[in-house]
C-alpha positions in Angstrom: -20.0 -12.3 18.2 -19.6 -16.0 17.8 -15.9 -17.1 17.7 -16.0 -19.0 14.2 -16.8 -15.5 13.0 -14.0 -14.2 14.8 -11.5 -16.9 13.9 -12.9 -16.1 10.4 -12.2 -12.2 10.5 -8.8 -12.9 12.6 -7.7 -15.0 9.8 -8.6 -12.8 7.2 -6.6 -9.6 8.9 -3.8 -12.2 8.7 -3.6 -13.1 5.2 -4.7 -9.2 4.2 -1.2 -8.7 6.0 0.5 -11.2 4.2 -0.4 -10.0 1.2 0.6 -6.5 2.4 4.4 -7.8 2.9 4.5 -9.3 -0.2 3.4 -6.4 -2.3 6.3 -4.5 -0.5 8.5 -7.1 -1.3 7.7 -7.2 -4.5 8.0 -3.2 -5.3 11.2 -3.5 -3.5 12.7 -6.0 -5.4 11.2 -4.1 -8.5 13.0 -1.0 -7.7 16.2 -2.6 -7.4 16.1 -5.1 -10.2 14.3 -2.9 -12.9 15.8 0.5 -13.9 12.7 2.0 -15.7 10.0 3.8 -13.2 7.3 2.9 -15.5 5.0 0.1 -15.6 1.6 -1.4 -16.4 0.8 -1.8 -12.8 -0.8 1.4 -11.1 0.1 1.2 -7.6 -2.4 3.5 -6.3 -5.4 0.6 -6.6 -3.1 -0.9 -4.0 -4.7 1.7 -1.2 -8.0 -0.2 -1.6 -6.4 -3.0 0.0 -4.8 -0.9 2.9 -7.8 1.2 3.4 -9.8 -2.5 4.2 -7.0 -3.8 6.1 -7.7 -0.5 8.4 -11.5 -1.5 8.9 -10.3 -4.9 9.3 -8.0 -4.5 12.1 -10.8 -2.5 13.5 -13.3 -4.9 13.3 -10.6 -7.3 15.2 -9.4 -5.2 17.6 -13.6 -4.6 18.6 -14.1 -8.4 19.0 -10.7 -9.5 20.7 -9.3 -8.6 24.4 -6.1 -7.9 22.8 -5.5 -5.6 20.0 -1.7 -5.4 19.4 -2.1 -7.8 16.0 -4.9 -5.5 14.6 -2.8 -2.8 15.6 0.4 -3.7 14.0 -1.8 -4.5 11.0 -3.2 -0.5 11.3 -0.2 0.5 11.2 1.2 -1.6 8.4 -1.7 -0.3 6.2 -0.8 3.5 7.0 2.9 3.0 6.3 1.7 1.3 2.8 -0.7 4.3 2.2 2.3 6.6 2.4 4.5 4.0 1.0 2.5 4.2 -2.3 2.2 8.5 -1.9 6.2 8.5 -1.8 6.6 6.2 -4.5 4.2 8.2 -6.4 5.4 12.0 -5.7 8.7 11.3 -6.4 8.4 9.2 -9.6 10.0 6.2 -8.3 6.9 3.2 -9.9 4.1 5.2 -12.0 1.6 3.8 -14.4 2.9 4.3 -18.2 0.2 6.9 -18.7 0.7 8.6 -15.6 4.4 8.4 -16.9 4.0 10.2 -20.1 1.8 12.9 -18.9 4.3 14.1 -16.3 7.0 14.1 -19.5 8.8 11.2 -19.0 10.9 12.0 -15.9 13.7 9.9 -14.3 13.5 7.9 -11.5 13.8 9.7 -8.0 12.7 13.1 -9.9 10.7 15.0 -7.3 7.2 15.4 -8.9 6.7 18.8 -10.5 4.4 21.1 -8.9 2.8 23.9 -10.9 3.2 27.2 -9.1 1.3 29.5 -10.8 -1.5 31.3 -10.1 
């Protein structure tokens, strides 16, 4: 592979990253500034992002000697795909709609699962 294409994909799997932190940071801060678990924003879309920054790092890791930035960017996009389930099961940031049709329930409210048969 030539190296301005590797320089080119290296760069990208670090501002992928970057943008990675930064969405963390910014549900973070949302979940301690705002008191509603409701919003506009459906964090699911996120795992787009984290399921590319997977193939990225791949790509990366195939074309470089050493593999322990692609790694730590594998990694960071599998803690942000459970990130986003956790956030999700147990109400803590949910789309408005998603919101309502689970019946409005508090922040930190384990999600209700139907056990019937």
């Amino acid at each position: 592979m030539p190296k301005a294409v590797a320089v080119f994909f290296s760069s990208l799997l670090y501002l992928v990253s970057g943008l990675h932190v930064l969405f963390w940071a910014f549900i973070v801060w949302r979940l301690i500034t705002v008191p509603e678990n409701h919003s506009s924003l459906d964090i699911k879309i996120f795992n787009v992002l984290s399921y590319s920054l997977i193939g990225l790092a791949l790509l990366v890791a195939l074309t470089r000697r050493r593999f322990y930035v692609p790694l730590a960017a594998a990694v960071l996009a599998l803690a942000s795909l459970m990130g986003v389930h956790y956030l999700d099961r147990n109400n803590l940031m949910l789309q408005y709609e998603t919101w309502i049709s689970r019946g409005m329930p508090e922040k930190g409210a384990p999600a209700k699962t139907d056990s019937s048969p």
